[in-house]
C-alpha positions as CSV (number, residue, x, y, z in Angstrom):
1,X,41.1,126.2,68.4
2,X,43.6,127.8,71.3
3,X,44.4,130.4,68.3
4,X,40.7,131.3,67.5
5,X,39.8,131.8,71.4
6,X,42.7,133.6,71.8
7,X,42.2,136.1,69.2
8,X,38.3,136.4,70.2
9,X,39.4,137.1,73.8
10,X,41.9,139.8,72.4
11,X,38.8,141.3,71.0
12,X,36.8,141.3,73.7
13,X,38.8,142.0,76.4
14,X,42.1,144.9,75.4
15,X,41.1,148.3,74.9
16,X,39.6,149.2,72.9
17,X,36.8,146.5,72.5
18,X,36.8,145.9,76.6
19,X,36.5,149.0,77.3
20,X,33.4,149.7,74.6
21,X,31.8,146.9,76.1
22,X,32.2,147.8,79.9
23,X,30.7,151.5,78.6
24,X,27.8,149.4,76.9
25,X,27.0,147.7,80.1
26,X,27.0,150.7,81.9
27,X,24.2,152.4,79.4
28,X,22.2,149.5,80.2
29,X,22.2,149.8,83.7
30,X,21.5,153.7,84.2
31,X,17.7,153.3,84.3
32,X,17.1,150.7,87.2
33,X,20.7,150.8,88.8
34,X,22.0,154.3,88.1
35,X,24.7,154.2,90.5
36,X,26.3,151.2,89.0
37,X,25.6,152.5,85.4
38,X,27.0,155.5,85.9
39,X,30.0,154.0,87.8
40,X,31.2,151.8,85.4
41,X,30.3,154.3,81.8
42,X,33.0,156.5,83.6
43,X,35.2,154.3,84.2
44,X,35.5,152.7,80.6
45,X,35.5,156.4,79.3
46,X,37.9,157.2,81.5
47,X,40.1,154.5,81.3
48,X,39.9,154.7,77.3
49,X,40.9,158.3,77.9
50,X,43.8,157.8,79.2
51,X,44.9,155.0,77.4
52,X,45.1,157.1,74.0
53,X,47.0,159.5,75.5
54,X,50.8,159.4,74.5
55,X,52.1,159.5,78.3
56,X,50.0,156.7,79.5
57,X,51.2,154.4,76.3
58,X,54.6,155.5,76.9
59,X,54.8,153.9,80.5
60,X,52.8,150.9,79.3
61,X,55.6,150.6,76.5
62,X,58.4,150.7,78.9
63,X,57.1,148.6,81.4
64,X,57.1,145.5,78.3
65,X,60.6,146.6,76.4
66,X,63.2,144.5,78.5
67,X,66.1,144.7,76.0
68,X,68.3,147.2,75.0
69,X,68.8,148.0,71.2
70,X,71.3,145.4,69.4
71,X,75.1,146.9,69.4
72,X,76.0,146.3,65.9
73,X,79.6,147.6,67.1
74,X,80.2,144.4,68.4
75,X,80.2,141.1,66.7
76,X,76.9,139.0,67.4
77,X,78.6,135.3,67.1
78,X,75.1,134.3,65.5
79,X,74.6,132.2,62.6
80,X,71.1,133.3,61.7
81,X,68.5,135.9,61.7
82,X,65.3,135.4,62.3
83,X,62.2,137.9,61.8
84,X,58.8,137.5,63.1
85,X,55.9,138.2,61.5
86,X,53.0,139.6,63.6
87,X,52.3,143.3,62.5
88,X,49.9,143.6,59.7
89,X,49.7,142.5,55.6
90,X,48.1,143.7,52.6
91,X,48.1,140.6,49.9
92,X,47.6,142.4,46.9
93,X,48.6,146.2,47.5
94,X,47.7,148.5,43.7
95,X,50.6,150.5,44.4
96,X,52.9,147.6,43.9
97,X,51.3,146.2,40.8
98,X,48.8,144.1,43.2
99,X,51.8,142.5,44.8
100,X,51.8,142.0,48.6
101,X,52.6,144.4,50.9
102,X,53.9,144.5,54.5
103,X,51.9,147.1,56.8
104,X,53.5,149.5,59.4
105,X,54.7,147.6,62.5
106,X,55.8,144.7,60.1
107,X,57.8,146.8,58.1
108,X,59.3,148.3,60.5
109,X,60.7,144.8,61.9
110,X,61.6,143.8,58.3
111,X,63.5,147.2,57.9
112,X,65.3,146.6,61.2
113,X,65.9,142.8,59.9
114,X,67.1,143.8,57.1
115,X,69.7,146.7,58.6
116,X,71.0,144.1,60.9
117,X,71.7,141.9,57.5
118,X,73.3,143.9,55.7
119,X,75.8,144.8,58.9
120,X,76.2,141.1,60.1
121,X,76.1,139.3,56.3
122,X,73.9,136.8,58.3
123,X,71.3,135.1,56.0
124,X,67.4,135.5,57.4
125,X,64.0,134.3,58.1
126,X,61.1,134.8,58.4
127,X,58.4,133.0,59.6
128,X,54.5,133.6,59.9
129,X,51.2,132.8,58.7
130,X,51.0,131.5,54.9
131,X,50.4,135.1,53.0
132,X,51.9,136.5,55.8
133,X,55.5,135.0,55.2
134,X,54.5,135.7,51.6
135,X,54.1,139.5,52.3
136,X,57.1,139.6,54.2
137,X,59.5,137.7,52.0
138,X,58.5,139.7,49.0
139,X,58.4,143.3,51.0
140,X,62.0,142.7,52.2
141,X,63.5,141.8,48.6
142,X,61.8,144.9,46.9
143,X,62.0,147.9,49.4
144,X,65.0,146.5,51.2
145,X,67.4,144.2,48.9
146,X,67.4,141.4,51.3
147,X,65.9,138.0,49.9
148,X,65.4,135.8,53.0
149,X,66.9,132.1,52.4
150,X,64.1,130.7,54.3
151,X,60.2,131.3,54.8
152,X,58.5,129.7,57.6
153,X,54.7,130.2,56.6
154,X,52.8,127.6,58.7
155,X,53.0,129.7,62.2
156,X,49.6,131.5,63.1
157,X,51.2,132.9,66.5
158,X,54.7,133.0,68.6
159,X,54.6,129.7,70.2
160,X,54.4,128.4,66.2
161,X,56.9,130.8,65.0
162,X,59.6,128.7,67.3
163,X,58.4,125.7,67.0
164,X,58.4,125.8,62.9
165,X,61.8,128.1,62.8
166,X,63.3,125.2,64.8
167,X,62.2,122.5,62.6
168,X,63.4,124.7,59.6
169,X,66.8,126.3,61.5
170,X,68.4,122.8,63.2
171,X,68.0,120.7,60.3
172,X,71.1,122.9,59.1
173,X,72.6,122.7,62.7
174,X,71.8,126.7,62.8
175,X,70.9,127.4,67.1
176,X,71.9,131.0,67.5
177,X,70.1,133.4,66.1
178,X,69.6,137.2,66.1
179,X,65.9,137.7,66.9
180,X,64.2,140.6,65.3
181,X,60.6,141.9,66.5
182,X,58.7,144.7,68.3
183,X,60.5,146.1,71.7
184,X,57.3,145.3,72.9
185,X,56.9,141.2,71.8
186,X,60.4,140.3,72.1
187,X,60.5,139.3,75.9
188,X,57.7,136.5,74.9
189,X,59.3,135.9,71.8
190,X,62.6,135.3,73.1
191,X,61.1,133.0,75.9
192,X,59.4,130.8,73.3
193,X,62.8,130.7,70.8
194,X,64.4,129.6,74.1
195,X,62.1,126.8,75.0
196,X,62.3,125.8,71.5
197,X,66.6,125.4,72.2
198,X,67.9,128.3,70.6
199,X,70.4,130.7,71.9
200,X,68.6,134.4,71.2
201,X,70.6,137.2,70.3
202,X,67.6,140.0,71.0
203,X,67.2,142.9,68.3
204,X,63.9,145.2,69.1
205,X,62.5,147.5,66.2
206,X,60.6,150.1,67.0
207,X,62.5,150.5,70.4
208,X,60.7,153.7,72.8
209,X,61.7,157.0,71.9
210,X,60.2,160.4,73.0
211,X,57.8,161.0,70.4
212,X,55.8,163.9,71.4
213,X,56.1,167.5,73.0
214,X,55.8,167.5,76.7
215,X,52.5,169.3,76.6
216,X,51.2,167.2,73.8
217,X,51.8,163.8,75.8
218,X,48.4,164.3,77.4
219,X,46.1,164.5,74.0
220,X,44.4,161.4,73.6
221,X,45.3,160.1,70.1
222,X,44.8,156.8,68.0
223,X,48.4,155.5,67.6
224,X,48.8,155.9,71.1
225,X,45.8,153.4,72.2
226,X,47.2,151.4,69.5
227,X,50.7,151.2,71.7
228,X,49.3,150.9,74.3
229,X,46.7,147.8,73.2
230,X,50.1,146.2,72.4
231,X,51.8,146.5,75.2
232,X,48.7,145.6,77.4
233,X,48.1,142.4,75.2
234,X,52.2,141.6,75.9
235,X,51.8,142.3,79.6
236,X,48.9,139.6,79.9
237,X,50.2,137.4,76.9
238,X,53.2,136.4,78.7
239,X,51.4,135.3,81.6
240,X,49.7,133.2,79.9
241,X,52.4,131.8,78.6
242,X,53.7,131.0,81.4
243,X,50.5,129.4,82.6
244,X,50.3,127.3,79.9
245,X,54.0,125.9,79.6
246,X,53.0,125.2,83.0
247,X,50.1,123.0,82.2
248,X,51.6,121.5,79.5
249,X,48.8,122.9,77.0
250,X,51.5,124.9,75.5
251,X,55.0,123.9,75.9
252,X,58.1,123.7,73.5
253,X,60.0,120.8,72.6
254,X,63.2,121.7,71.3
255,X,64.3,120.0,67.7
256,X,68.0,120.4,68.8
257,X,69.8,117.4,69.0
258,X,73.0,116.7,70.7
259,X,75.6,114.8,68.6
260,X,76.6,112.0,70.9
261,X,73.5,111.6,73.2
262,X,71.0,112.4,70.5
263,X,69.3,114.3,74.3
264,X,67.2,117.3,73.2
265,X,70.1,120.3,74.0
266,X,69.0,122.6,76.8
């Protein structure tokens, strides 16, 4: 139920769904209160404006990314990887024979996964909803050579995706891992995989990177309301995180075990 009102709220509320609505309102309202009509139809257009441009989504982006990219040079003293799932599936792509098929920002984390895999030798998972695991697993052992020795597909959001991996992970005494998601997710992610009792080594795909020409940054565009939807949805998602941990609605309880106390480790 917490999943289905969260994802209606997403809807409703991030750009660009909020902001259609607000303009709606605002069309209503221009024949008995023009001021107010016209007040808030600017606003939302305005406000959707500069959300697709490319500057505007590149300060949202680094205001979210709070890790630097993974050095590979060094050695990562992890046991583990562990992808997320989270950016987009296709369950029976023609291309591929109607196999499934992992979409752009989920490819990109796999790719990513599968780059720190081959450089580590670390075995992987990845976890997320039941044809998305599937999508995942079977994206990263075509296009990428990696075959994942575990898939978590119960998880229908991040607070599942720890609690599941954990269940999964400590049963083989695994509690470091490398964490591979979006720049822009992994702050939350990491929170959760730490509530949950893992050490987190962070590794962000799709880490900010001038994309644009200066005097192109200011063209509204459709990826760049996309980046910045995503980082605006991170910016309040963690909040509520916190909110709820605090509440106890929402908080981890970490599978780890210590040996000798049998005390969940911390």
């Amino acid at each position: 139920m917490l999943v289905t009102l969260k994802s209606l709220l997403h809807t409703l509320l991030l750009p660009p769904g909020g902001l259609l609505l607000l303009a709606i309102a605002g069309l209503l309202l221009l024949r008995r209160h023009r001021t107010t009509g016209m007040t808030l139809l600017v606003v939302a257009v305005g406000a959707l404006w500069l959300l697709s441009t490319p500057i505007i989504a590149d300060e949202l982006t680094l205001a979210v990314e709070k890790f630097p990219p993974l050095d590979l040079t060094k050695p990562v003293h992890a046991q583990a990887i562990v992808i997320l799932g989270g950016g987009g599936y296709r369950l029976r792509a023609p291309e591929y024979g109607g196999a499934p098929a992992a979409e752009m920002e989920q490819l990109d984390r796999l790719s990513y996964g599968a780059y720190v895999a081959r450089r580590t030798s670390l075995p992987v998972l990845v976890t997320g909803a039941t044809n998305e695991a599937i999508a995942m697993s079977v994206s990263l052992s075509r296009s990428f050579g990696v075959t994942p020795r575990w898939v978590e597909n119960h998880s229908r959001d991040t607070f599942d995706n720890a609690r599941y991996s954990a269940r999964m992970l400590f049963a083989e005494h695994i509690t470091r891992i490398v964490l591979v998601t979006s720049s822009t997710h992994l702050w939350r992610a990491t929170q959760e995989f730490q509530s949950a009792g893992f050490e987190v080594v962070p590794a962000p795909a799709d880490v900010w990177a001038p994309r644009e020409a200066t005097e192109s940054r200011f063209v509204p565009r459709p990826e760049a309301l996309l980046r910045s939807q995503r980082a605006l949805y991170e910016l309040v998602g963690e909040r509520v995180r916190v909110i709820l941990a605090a509440l106890h609605i929402r908080r981890q309880d970490s599978a780890r075990m210590c040996d000798k106390s049998q005390l969940p480790c911390r």
